[in-house]
C-alpha positions as CSV (number, residue, x, y, z in Angstrom):
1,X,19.0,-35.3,5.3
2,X,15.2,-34.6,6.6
3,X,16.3,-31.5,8.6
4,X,13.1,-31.3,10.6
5,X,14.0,-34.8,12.3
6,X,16.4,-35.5,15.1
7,X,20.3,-35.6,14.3
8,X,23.7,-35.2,16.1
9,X,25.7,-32.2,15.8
10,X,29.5,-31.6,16.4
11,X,31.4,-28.3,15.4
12,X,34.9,-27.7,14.2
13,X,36.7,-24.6,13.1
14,X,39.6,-24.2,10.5
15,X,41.6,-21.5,9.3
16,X,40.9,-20.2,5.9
17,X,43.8,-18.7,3.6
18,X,42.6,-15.3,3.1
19,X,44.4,-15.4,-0.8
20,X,42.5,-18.3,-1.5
21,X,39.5,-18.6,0.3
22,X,40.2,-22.7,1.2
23,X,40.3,-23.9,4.7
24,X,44.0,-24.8,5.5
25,X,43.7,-26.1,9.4
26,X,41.7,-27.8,11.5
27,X,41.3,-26.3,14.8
28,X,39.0,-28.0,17.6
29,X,36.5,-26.0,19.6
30,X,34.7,-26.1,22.6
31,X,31.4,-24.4,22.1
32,X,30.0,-21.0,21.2
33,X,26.9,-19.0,19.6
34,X,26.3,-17.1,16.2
35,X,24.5,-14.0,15.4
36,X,23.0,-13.3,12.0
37,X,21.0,-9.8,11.1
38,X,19.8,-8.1,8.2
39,X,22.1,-4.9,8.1
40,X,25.1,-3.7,9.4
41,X,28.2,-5.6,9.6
42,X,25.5,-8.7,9.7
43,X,27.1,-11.9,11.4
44,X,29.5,-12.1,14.2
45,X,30.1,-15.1,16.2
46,X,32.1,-16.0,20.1
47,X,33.6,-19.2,20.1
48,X,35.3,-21.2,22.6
49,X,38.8,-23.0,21.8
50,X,42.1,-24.3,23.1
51,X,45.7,-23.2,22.8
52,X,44.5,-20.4,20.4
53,X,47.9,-17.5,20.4
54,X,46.2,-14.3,21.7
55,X,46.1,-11.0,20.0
56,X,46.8,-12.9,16.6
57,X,43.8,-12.2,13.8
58,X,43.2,-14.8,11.3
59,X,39.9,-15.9,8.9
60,X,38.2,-18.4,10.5
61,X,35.2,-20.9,9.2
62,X,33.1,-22.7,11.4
63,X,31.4,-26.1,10.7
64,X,28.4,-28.1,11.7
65,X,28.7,-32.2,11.2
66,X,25.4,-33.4,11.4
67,X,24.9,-37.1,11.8
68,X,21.2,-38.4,11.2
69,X,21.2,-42.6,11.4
70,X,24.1,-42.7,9.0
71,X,23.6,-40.2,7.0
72,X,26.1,-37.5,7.5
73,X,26.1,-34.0,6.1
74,X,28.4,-31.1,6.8
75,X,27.7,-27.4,6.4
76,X,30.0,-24.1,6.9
77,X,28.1,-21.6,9.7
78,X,29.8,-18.9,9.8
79,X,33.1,-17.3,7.9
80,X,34.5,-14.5,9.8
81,X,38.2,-12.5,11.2
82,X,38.8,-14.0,14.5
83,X,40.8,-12.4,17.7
84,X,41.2,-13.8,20.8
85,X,42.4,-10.7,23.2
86,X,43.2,-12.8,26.0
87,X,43.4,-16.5,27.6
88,X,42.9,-18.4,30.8
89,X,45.6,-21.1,31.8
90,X,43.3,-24.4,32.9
91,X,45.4,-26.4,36.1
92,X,46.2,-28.9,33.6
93,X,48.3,-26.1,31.8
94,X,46.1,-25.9,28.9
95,X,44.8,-21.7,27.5
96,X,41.0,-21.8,27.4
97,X,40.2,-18.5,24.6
98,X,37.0,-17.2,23.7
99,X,36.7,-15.7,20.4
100,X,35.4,-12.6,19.1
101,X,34.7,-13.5,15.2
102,X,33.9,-10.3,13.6
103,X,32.4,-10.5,9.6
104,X,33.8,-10.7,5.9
105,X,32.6,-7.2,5.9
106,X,34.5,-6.2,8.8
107,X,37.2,-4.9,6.3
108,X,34.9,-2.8,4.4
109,X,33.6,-1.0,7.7
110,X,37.1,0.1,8.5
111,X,38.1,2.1,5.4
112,X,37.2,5.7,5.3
113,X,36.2,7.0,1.5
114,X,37.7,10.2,0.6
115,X,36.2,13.5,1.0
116,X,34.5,14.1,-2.0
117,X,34.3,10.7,-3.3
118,X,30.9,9.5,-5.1
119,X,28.7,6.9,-6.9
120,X,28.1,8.4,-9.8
121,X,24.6,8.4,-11.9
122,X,24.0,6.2,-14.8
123,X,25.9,2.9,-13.1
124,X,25.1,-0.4,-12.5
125,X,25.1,-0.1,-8.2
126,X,25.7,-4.1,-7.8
127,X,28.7,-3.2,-9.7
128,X,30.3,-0.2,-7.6
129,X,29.1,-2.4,-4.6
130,X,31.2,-4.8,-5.8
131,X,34.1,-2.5,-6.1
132,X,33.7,-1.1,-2.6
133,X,34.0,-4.6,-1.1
134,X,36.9,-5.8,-2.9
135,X,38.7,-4.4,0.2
136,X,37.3,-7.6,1.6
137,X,38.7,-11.4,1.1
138,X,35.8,-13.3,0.4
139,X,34.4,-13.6,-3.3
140,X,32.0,-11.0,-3.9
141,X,29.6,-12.0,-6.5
142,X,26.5,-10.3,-8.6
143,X,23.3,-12.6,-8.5
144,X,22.5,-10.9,-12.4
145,X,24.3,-9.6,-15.2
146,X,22.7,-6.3,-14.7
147,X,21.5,-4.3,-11.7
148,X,19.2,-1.2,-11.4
149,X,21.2,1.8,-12.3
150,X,21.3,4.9,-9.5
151,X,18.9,7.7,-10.5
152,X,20.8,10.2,-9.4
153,X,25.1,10.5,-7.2
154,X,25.7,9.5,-3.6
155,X,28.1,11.6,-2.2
156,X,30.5,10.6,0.8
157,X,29.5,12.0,4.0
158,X,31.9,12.8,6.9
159,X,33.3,9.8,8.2
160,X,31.5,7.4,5.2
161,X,32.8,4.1,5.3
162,X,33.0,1.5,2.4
163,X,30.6,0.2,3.8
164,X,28.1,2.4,4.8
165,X,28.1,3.4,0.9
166,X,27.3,0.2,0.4
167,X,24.2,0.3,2.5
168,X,22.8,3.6,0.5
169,X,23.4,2.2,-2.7
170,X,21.8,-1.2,-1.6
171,X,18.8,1.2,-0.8
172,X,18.9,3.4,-3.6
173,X,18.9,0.1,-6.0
174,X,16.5,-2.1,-3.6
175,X,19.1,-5.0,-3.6
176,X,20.0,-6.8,-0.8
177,X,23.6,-8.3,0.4
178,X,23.5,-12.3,1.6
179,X,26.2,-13.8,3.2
180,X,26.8,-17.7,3.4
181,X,28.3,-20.1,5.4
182,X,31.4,-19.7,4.1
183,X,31.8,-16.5,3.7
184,X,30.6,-15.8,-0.3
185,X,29.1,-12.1,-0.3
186,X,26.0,-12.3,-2.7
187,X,24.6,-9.0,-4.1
188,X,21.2,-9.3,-5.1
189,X,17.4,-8.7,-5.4
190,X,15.0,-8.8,-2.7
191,X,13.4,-12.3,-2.5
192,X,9.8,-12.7,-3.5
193,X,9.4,-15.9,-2.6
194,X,9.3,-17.8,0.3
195,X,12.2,-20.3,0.3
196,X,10.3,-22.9,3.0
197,X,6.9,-23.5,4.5
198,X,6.7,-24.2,8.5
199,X,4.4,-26.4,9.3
200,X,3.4,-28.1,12.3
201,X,2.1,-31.6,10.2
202,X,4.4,-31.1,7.4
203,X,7.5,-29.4,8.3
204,X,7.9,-29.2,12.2
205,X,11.1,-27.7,13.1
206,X,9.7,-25.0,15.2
207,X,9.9,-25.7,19.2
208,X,5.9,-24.8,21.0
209,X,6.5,-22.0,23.0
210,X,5.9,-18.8,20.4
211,X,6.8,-15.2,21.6
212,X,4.4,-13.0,19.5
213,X,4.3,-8.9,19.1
214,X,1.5,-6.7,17.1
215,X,3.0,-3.3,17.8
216,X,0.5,-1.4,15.1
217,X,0.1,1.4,17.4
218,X,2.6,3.6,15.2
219,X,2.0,2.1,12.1
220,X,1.3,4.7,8.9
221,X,-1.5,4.5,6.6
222,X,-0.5,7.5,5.1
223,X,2.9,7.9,3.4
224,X,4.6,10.6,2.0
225,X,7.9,10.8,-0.3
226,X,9.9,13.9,-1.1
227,X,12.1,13.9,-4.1
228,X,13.7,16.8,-4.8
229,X,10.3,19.0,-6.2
230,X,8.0,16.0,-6.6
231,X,5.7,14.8,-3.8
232,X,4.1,11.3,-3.8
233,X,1.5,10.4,-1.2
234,X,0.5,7.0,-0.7
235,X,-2.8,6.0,1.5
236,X,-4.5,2.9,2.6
237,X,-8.1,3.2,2.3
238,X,-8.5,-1.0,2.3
239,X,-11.5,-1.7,4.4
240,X,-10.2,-5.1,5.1
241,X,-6.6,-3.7,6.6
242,X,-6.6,-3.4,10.2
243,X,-4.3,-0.2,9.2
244,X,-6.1,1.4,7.0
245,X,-7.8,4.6,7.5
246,X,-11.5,3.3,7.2
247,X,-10.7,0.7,10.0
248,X,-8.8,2.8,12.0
249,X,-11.1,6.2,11.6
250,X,-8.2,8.3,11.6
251,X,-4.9,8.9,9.4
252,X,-1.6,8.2,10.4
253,X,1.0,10.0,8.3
254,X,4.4,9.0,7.7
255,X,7.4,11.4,6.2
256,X,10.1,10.6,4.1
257,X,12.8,13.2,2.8
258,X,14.9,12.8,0.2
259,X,14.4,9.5,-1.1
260,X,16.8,7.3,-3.4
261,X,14.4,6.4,-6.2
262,X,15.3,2.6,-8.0
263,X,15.5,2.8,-11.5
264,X,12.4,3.6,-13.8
265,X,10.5,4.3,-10.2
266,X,8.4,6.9,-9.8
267,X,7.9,9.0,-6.9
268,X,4.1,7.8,-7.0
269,X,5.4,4.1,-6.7
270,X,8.3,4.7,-3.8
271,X,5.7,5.9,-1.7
272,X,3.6,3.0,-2.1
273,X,6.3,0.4,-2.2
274,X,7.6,2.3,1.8
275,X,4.2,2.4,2.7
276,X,3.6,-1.4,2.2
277,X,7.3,-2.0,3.9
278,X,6.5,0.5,7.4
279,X,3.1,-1.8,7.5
280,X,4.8,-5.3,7.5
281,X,6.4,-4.5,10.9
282,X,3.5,-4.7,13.4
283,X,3.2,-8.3,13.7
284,X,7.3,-10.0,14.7
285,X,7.4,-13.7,16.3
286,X,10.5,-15.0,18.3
287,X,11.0,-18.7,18.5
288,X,13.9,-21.5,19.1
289,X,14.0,-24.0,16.1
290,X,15.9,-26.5,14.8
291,X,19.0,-25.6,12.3
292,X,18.2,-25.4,8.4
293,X,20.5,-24.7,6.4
294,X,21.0,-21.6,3.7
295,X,18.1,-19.7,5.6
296,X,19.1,-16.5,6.6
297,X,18.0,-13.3,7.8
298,X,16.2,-11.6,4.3
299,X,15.1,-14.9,2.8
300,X,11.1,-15.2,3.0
301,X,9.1,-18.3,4.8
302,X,6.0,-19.5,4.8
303,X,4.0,-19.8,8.3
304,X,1.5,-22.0,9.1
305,X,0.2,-22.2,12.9
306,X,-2.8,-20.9,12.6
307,X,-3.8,-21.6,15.9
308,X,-0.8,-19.2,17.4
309,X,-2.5,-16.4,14.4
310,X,0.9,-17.2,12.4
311,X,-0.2,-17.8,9.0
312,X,1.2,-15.9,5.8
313,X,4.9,-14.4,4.7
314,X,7.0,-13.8,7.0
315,X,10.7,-12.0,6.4
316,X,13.6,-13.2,8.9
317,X,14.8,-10.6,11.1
318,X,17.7,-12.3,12.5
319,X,18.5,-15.4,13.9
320,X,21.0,-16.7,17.0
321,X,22.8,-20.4,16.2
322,X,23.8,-22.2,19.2
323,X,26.7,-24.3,19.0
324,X,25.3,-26.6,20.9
325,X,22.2,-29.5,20.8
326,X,20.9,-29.6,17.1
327,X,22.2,-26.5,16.4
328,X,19.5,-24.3,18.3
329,X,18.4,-21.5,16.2
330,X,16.4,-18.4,18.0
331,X,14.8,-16.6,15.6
332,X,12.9,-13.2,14.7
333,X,10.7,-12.8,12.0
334,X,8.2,-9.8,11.1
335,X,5.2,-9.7,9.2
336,X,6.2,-9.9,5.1
């Protein structure tokens, strides 16, 4: 199916045995939306239906039917614990409920580890990632057979969830967590590539009115990492940077304490590595486009409008699906 052309779009919903991750029943809806970020808990969706029981929770999977002259191609949105706290009675005695759908991680953020629990030095982090969120359902997998190690313990805070672990480790290591359509948790590396081109000639999905932000004013070209008695210092002194120091005339520093090092990185390279990452997010774009799917917020894209300055990497920042017209994505992406 040639995504960037016209199709038809209607949306379903089933419920998905937990024990086996397969959908079991078909359940009809009447509209909704879909949020997507980068962190966090990640996806969440609110989604219309009828004769749903309130106040029971179940694993829910939403679907797009796409219909393009014939050709007819279905793909899961959204996989997600569903509760409906209340319902309206229509006149014809029907219950209208609007669903909160909360994520496949939703489990992991609601278990406390115990005081004096850690992630000890020396092990793979994709693997005690994947320990933490067997808590959850959905099949966790690891993209490689072998992740960066941790350089040195996390220890549990007050009030660390599962969860929130799994955020420090994913930092410490400089992995990533993905999330599909139907729920599969992916650990694994950053992307380095872009995974499409946008295109006005080529590949138009992207509808013409383009919000666009450069917010440099705070932007470091100076960046310092602390770890433990070392001290790395990274500057940009690139005449062709709008950030750098020669451009700018002046130095804008940048602090970070206590950094989690990946493995066989030196404090020398962290601070370069930040520095490039703090850079990125002067220049975001906002935009409505139509639906592609298996893009989500962390994959890399190409733009070309060079006539709206938009031209280079880009990283998705998060996106907003619209159960509605085409699947109506409103999207955020910052400067890669």
């Amino acid at each position: 199916m040639n995504w960037d052309k016209g199709y038809s779009a209607l949306y379903y919903m089933t419920r998905v045995d937990p024990a086996t991750w397969r959908d079991v029943e078909r359940i009809e809806i009447t509209g909704g939306s879909i949020k997507r970020e980068k962190d966090g808990l990640m996806q969440s969706a609110d989604i219309g239906c009828i004769n749903y029981s309130p106040g029971i929770e179940q694993w829910i999977r939403v679907y797009l039917v796409a219909n393009q002259t014939g050709d007819t191609q279905r793909e899961a949105l959204f996989t997600g614990l569903a509760t409906s706290p209340d319902g309206d009675y229509t006149a014809r005695g029907r219950m209208e409920n609007q669903l909160q759908c909360y994520s496949v991680l939703k489990p992991a953020d609601d278990i406390y580890l115990q005081r004096g629990w850690y992630a000890q030095t020396g092990l793979h982090g994709a693997l005690i990632i994947q320990r933490l969120l067997s808590v959850c359902p959905a099949p966790v997998e690891i993209a490689e057979e072998e992740s960066p190690m941790l350089e040195k313990p996390l220890i549990a805070e007050d009030n660390e969830t599962n969860l929130t672990m799994v955020s420090k480790i994913l930092e410490a290591i400089n992995w990533r967590i993905r999330i599909s359509g139907d729920g599969r948790i992916y650990i694994e590396p950053y992307p380095t590539t872009a995974s499409v081109t946008f295109d006005p000639l080529d590949f138009d999905v992207i509808e013409p009115q383009i919000k666009i932000s450069d917010d440099w004013y705070e932007c470091p070209n100076v960046f310092r990492a602390v770890y433990d008695d070392m001290t790395g210092i990274a500057r940009d002194e690139d005449p062709a940077s709008m950030l750098s120091i020669p451009t700018r005339g002046r130095e804008v520093w940048m602090t970070e304490n206590n950094v989690e090092l990946a493995k066989n990185e030196t404090i020398a390279q962290y601070a370069v590595r930040r520095l490039k990452e703090e850079q990125r997010h002067f220049r975001t774009a906002e935009y409505d486009r139509r639906y592609i799917p298996e893009l989500m917020p962390g994959d890399l894209i190409n733009m070309h409008y060079p006539e709206q300055g938009l031209d280079g990497l880009f990283e998705i920042e998060s996106q907003g699906i619209d159960l509605g017209h085409g699947a109506r994505t409103a999207e955020k992406i910052i400067g890669a």
